[in-house]
N, C-alpha and C positions, 0 to 999 in steps of 0.2 A: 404149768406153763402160763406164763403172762395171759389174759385173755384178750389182747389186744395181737401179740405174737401168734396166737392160738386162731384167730381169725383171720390173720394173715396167709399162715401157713397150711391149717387147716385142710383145705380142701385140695392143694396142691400132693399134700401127703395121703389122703387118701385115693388121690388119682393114681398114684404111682403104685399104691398097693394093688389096688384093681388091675392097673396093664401090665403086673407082675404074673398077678391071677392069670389073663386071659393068653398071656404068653404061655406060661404052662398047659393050658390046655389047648394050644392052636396044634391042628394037623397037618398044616400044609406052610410052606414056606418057611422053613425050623430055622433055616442057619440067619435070612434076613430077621425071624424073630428075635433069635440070639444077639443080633447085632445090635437090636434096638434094646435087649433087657441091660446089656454094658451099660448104655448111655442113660438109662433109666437108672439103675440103680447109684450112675454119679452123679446125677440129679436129684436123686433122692438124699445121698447125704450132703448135699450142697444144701439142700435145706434143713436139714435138719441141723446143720454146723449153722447155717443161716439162726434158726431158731435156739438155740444154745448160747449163741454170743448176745442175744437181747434177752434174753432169757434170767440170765444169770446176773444182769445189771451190768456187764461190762462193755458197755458202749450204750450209747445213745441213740434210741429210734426217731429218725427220719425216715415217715411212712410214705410220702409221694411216690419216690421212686419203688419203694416193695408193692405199693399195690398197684403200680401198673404193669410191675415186671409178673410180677404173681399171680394176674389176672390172666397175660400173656402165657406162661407156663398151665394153667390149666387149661386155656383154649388148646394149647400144643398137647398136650396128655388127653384130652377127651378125641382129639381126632386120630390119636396115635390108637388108642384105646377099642374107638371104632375101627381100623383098618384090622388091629389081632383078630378082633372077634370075627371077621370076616371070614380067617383061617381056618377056624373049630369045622370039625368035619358035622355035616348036614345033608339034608335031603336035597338031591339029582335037582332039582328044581330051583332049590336056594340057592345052591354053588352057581346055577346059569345068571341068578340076577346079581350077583353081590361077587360079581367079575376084580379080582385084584392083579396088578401086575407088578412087574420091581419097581416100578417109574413112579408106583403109591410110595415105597417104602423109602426112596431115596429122597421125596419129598418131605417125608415126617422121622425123618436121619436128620433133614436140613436144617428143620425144625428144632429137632430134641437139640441139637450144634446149637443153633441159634439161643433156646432156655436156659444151658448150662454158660451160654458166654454169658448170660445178663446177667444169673446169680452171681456170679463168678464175679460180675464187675461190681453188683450190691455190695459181696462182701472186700473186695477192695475199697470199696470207697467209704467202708463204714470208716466212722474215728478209731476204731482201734479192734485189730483181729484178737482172735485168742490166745496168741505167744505174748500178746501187748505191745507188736509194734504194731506202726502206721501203715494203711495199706497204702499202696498206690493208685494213681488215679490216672493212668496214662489209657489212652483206647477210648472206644466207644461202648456203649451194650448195643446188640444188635439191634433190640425194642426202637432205639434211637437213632440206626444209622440212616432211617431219611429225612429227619429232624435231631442235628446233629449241638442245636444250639439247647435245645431240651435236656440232654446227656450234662453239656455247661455247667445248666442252669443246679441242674440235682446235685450237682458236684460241690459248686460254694455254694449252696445251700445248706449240704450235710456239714460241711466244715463249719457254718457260722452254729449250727446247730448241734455240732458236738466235737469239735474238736479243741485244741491247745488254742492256749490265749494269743498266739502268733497266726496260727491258722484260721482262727475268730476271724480276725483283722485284715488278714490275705484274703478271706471269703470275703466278706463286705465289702474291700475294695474293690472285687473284681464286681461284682453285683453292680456297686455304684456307677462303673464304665459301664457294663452291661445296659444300664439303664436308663444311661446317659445317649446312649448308641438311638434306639427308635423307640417308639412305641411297642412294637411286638414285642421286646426285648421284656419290657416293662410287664404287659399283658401277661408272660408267661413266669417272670418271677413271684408275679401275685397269685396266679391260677394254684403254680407249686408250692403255694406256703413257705415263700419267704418272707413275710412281713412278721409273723412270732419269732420266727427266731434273731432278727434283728431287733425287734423290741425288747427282747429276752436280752440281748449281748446291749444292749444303749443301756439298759436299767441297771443291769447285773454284771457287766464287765469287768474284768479285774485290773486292764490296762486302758491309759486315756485313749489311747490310738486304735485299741478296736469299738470303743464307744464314738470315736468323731467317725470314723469307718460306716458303722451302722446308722448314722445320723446322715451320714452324703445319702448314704445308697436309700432312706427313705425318703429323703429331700427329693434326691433322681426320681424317685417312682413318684411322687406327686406331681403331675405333669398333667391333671387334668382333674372335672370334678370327677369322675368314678372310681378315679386313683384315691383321689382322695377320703370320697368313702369307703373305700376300701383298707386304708388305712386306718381309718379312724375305728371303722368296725370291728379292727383284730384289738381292740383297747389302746391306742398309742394314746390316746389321753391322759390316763392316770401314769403313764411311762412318763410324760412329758411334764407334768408337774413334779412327779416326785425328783425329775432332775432338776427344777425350776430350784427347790428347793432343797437338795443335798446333796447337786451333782459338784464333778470340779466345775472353775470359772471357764475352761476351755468346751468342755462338754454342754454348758449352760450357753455357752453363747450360738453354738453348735443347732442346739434343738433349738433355740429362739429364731435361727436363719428356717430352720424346714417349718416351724409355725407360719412365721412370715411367707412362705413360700406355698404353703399348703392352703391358707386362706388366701393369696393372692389368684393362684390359679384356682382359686374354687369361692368366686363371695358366695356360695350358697352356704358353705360349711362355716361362715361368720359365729352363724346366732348356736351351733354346735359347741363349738371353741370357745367362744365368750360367756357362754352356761355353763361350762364346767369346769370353775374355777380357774384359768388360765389366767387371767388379766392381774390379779391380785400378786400370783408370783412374778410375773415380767415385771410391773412397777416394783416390786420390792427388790428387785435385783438395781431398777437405777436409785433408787433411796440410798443403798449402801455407795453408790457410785454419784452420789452427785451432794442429797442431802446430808447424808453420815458421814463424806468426808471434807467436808467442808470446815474450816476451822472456826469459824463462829459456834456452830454446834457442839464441840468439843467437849462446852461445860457442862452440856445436856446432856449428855451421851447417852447414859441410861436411859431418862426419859423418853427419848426419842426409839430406841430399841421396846420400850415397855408399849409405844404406842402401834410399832411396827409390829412386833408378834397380837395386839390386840386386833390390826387389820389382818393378819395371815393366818388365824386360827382356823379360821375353818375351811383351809384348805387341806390341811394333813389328808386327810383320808381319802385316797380315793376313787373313794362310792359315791358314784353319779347324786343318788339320793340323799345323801349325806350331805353329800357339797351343795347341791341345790338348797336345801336348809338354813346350812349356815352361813352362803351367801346372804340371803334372804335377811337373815340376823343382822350381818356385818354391815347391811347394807341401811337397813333401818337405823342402825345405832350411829351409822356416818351421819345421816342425813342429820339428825338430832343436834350432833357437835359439830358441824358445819354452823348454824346458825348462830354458835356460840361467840363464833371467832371478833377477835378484835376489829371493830369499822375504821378506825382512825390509827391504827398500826401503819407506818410506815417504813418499817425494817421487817416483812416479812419474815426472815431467818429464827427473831426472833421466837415471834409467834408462831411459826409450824414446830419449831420444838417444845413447845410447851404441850401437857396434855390436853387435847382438846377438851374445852371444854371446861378444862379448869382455873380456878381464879389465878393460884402461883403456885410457885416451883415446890416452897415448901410445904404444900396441902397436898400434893402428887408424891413429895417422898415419904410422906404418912402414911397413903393408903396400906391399902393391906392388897398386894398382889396377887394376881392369878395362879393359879395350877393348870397352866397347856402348856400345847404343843405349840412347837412355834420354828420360827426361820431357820433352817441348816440342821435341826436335829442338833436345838440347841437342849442340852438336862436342863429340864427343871431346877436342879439348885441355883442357876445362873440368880433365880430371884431371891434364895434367899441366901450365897452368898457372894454376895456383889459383882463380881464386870468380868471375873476368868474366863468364863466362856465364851464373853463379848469381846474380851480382848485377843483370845484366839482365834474367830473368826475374822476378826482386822486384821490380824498379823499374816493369818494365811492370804487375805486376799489383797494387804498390799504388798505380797511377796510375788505377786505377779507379774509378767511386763508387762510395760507399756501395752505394746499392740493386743495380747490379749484383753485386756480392760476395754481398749477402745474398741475391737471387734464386737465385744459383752456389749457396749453401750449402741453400735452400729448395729445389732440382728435384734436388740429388745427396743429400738427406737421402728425400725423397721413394722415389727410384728404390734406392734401397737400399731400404728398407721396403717397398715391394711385392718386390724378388724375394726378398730372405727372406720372404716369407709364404708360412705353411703351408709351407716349402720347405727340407728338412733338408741338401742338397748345396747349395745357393746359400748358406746359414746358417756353413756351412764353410768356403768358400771367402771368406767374407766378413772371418769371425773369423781367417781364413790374413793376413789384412792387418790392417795397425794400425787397423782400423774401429774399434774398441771404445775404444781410446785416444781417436779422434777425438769419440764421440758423449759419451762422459765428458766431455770438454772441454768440447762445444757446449751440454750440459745445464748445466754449469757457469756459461757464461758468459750464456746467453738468460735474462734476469732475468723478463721476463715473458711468458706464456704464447700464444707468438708459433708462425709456424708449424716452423721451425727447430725449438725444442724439441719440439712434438708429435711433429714426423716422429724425431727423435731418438727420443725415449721409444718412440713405437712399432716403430721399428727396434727396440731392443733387446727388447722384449717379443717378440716375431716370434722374435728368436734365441736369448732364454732356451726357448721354446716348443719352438722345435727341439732344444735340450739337452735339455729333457724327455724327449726322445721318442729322444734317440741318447746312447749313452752317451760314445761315441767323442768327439761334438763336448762335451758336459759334462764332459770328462775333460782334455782338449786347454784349451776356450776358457775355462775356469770352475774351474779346479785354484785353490786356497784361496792359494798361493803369485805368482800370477800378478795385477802389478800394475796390468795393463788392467782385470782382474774384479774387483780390489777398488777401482779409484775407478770403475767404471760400477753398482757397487754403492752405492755410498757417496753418490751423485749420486741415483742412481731412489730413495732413503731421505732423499735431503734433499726431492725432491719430495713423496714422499709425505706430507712433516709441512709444506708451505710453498706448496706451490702449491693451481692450483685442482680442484675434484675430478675433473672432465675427464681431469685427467691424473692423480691418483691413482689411479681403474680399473687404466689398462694395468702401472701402476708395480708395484702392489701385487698383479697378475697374472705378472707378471716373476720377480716376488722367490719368488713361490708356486712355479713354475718352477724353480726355481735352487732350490726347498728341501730338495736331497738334498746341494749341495754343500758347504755350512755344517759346522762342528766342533761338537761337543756345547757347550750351554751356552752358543747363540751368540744372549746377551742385547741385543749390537748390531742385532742384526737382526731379533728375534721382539719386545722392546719396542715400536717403533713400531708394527707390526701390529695389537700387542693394543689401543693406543691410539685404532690407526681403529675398534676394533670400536664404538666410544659414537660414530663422527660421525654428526651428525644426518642423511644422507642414506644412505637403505638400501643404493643398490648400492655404494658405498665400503664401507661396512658387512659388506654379505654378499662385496664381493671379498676384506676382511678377513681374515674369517672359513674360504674358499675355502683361502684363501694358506696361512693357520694349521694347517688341515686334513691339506694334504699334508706339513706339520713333521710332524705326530701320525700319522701312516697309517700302518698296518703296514708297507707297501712301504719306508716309511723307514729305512735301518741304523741310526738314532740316535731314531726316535720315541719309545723310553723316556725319552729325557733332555734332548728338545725340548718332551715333554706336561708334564716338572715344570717344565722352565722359562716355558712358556706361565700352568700353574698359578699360579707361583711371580711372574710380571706383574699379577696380580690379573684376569685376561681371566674367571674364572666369572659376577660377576655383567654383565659387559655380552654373555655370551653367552644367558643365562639371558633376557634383554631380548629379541635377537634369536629365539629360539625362539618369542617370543610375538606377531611379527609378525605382520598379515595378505599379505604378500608370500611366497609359498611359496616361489619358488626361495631368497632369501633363508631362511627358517627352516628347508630343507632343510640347509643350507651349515650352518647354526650348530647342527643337531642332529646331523649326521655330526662334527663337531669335537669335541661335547659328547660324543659314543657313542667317540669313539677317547681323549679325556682321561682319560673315564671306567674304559678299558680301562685306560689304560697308568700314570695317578697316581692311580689312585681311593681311594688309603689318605691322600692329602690331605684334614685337615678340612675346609677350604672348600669340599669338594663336600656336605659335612654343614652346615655355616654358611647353603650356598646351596639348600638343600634340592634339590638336584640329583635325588637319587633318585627324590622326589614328580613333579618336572619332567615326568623321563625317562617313568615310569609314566602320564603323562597321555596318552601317543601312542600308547598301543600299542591303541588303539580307532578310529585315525583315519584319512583317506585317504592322509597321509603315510606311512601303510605298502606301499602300495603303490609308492611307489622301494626298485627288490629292493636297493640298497646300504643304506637305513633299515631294510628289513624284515633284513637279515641280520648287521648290526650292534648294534640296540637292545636285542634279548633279549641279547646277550653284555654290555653295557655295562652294563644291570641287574643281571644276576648276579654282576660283579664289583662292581656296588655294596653288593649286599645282605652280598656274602660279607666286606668290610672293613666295613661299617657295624653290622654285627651284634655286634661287639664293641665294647665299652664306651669302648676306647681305642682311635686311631689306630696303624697300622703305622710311621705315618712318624715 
């Protein structure tokens, strides 16, 4: 016998041996004895038919329900057990304390009733009895009839955990409502080991529909951090890549929604997710979706596939330690061919298809290729002989629809966007990959304000935020040279003058962001700023203004020669506007701009044209002094106005 079967059952079976014993020898009460040995002895091969069908490999064990029912049956057999031995004939003395009446036995009748319904429903509900049909699942077990959602719960559990590929599918859907419904619902699908076997059916499935199935109903149960690690605990991780990389495009877009979902309700499980290889498959799902199908790329083709399995190698595996490794690798070898890339390239396309790093096209078809592993469980001969494999992967996945594709590009734009948020090492690792080229693209191409672009746009604000705050990654992912950052710049600037103001916010919070990487006098960039400053809606207005801010801020190595050029845009009088709002955070923003223009070009007339100085003097009486960055700025911004205003002529 199994020894996992063996410990189940175990101790149940020798209970029943023993209350067979003490029924044989009891003297008093024979015929209630009798009544109980019936019910004993069909308890007895209830389990043993219980132990026989796992036993023998024909069906698959789902231990929850056995060991609470099983635990139940031996609490019922030791108190049945105790009441026989009561009967055994004894000394005048013992008989007065160890008093039994029928009201004991009709009680531990109730009992034995109640143990033989629960087996009885075990082995209904197993996936398959021992004639090899299905059992039924209709009733409750007694175990369960005052927590009746529990019975449920063991029910599509055991089906997603061993039944027909239809019944897979029907379990996880219901799981998924289940867990949709509350919390408790959730609580007790994870307490009863439903998270392996729906990891088991997403990896292993043999139909898409019970892999999107087991994808909802893990999505449902992420609903919090504990869910979350909870889930992550049972391994969804290396499930979750290795769909990244061999699922269908339905099942891939599927897990990319419960990543997204899983890190949204939980940023603590960020730096989890973003360590173990995750980031590297998401972006290479949009490479094929935005990069590789782009027709400019065409000629490259191969190149671009040689470079793409060079970034995905060292995800195959996945052992936590493993991938930690060879991130580590992939990561150092990005950073190296990063600095290689073309400064003065003005066709991007061109240059992310070449191999990093390399001088041309014809020195990269020379080399001598790798032996890995690589994208989709592609063979190894793809490299040495030529594009078959390449080309059946294109074929299968532009055999998709529409909406599938753009769902794929809407849950891996998504799950990017939450683990960079607020998140400076996922931020890193993201920009380590041609992410940046990818969301340039997608912003490019989403003509209308769909969710593709959003998630796009806010991916990149997420990552310029994080440049903010590390110099290392704004040094790396954001150098003036580097032809990902000038068309992901060039894109969040065409938004900001064309789309709707929804996404003007994060754009023109990006650019604010990224305002230490700019060259002096960089009119391409501080123009359109000054231009939101007059849109008719304040928070574009005061994000504006924000943006402009940190060009002028001391902190800036260049804010001399960003305040003339902000001046130099004609931005005074639609700041002079915004100071006069009733929206405080807004007139906070645009008199911190006004106090640092003030410092830094205040020998421009147009701060005399715009009566700037009268402006500035009108706050210094008001509750705006009370933010210590207004109260510590405006007396200085005055003095430098009085000390160029004072003279008849301008400095400049």
């Amino acid at each position: 016998m199994d020894s996992k079967i063996e410990e189940l059952v175990g101790e149940p079976i020798l209970l029943t041996e023993a209350l067979r014993k003490a029924i044989e020898e009891a003297d008093s009460f024979k015929q209630d004895c009798a009544e109980l040995n019936e019910k004993v002895e069909k308890l007895a091969n209830l389990i043993r038919t219980f132990a026989r069908l796992f036993s023998h490999g024909k069906g698959s064990l789902y231990d929850r329900p056995a060991k609470r029912i099983m635990l139940e049956v031996s609490k019922t057999l030791e108190k049945a057990n105790l009441l026989v031995r009561k009967c055994k004939r004894s000394g005048v003395l013992k008989r007065v304390m160890n008093i039994v009446s029928v009201s004991d036995f009709r009680k531990v009748n109730s009992s034995l009733e109640g143990a033989i319904g629960d087996v009885t429903w075990l082995l209904n509900s197993s996936p398959h009895r021992l004639d090899g049909k299905r059992g039924g699942m209709d009733g409750l077990p007694p175990v369960a009839s005052t927590d009746p959602m529990l019975a449920w719960v063991w029910g599509q559990v055991a089906l997603v955990h061993g039944g027909n590929p239809v019944e897979k599918e029907e379990g996880a859907s219901y799981l998924a409502s289940l867990a949709f419904d509350n919390d408790r619902n959730r609580k007790l699908i994870i307490e009863e080991g439903g998270v392996p076997p729906l990891l088991r059916l997403l990896k292993e499935g043999t139909n898409i529909g019970g892999r999107i199935a087991a994808a909802n109903a893990l999505g449902a149960l992420a609903a919090d951090y504990e869910r979350v690690q909870q889930i992550h605990d049972s391994g969804a991780i290396p499930v979750f890549v290795h769909i990244l990389q061999d699922g269908p495009m339905k099942v891939q877009a599927k897990v990319a929604w419960v990543i997204g979902k899983m890190v949204s309700q939980a940023p603590e499980a960020q730096t989890a997710f973003s360590t173990e290889s995750i980031i590297r498959p998401l972006v290479s799902l949009l490479v094929f979706e935005t990069i590789d199908s782009s027709p400019q790329n065409k000629t490259f083709r191969s190149n671009t596939m040689h470079n793409l399995s060079r970034g995905t190698a060292a995800i195959r595996s996945p052992s936590v330690v493993e991938g930690k490794a060879c991130m580590k690798s992939i990561k150092s070898d990005n950073g190296r061919l990063d600095d290689q890339w073309e400064a003065n390239s003005t066709h991007f396309d061109f240059c992310l298809d070449r191999p990093w790093g390399s001088p041309d096209i014809a020195t990269h078809k020379e080399a001598k290729p790798r032996r890995i592993r690589h994208l989709r469980g592609f063979s190894d001969s793809y490299y040495f002989h030529g594009f078959s494999s390449r080309e059946l992967l294109k074929k299968e996945r532009e055999n998709e629809d529409p909406e599938t594709r753009k769902d794929l590009k809407v849950q891996v734009t998504y799950a990017l966007w939450k683990l960079a948020e607020n998140n400076v090492d996922a931020s890193k690792r993201i920009t380590d990959t041609k992410a940046l080229v990818c969301f340039a693209k997608l912003i490019e191409k989403e003509k209308s304000a769909g969710e593709v672009l959003r998630n796009s746009v806010m991916a990149v604000m997420e990552i310029a935020g994080a440049a903010e705050r590390d110099v290392e990654l704004r040094r790396s992912a954001f150098k003036t040279s580097s032809p990902a950052a000038k068309a992901v710049v060039d894109q969040v600037l065409r938004v900001v003058e064309t789309e709707e103001s929804n996404l003007r916010v994060p754009c023109l919070r990006a650019i604010g962001c990224l305002s230490r990487t700019f060259p002096a006098r960089e009119t391409k960039v501080i123009e359109p700023l000054v231009r939101q400053l007059s849109h008719a809606e304040l928070a574009v207005a005061g994000e504006a203004a924000h943006a402009l801010e940190k060009f002028a801020r001391t902190g800036n190595f260049l804010h001399l020669e960003h305040s003339k050029t902000i001046v130099d845009a004609g931005a005074l009088p639609h700041i002079i506007r915004l100071v006069s709002t009733d929206d405080k955070d807004v007139q906070v923003r645009a008199l911190l701009l006004l106090c640092y223009l003030a410092m830094n070009a205040g020998n421009f007339e147009a701060f005399r044209e715009t009566s700037t100085l009268k402006v500035l003097k009108s706050f210094l009486r008001t509750s705006v002094l009370q933010v210590q960055s207004v109260s510590e700025n405006l007396p200085v911004a005055i003095q430098h106005l009085e000390l160029y205003q004072a003279t008849p002529h301008s400095f400049y």
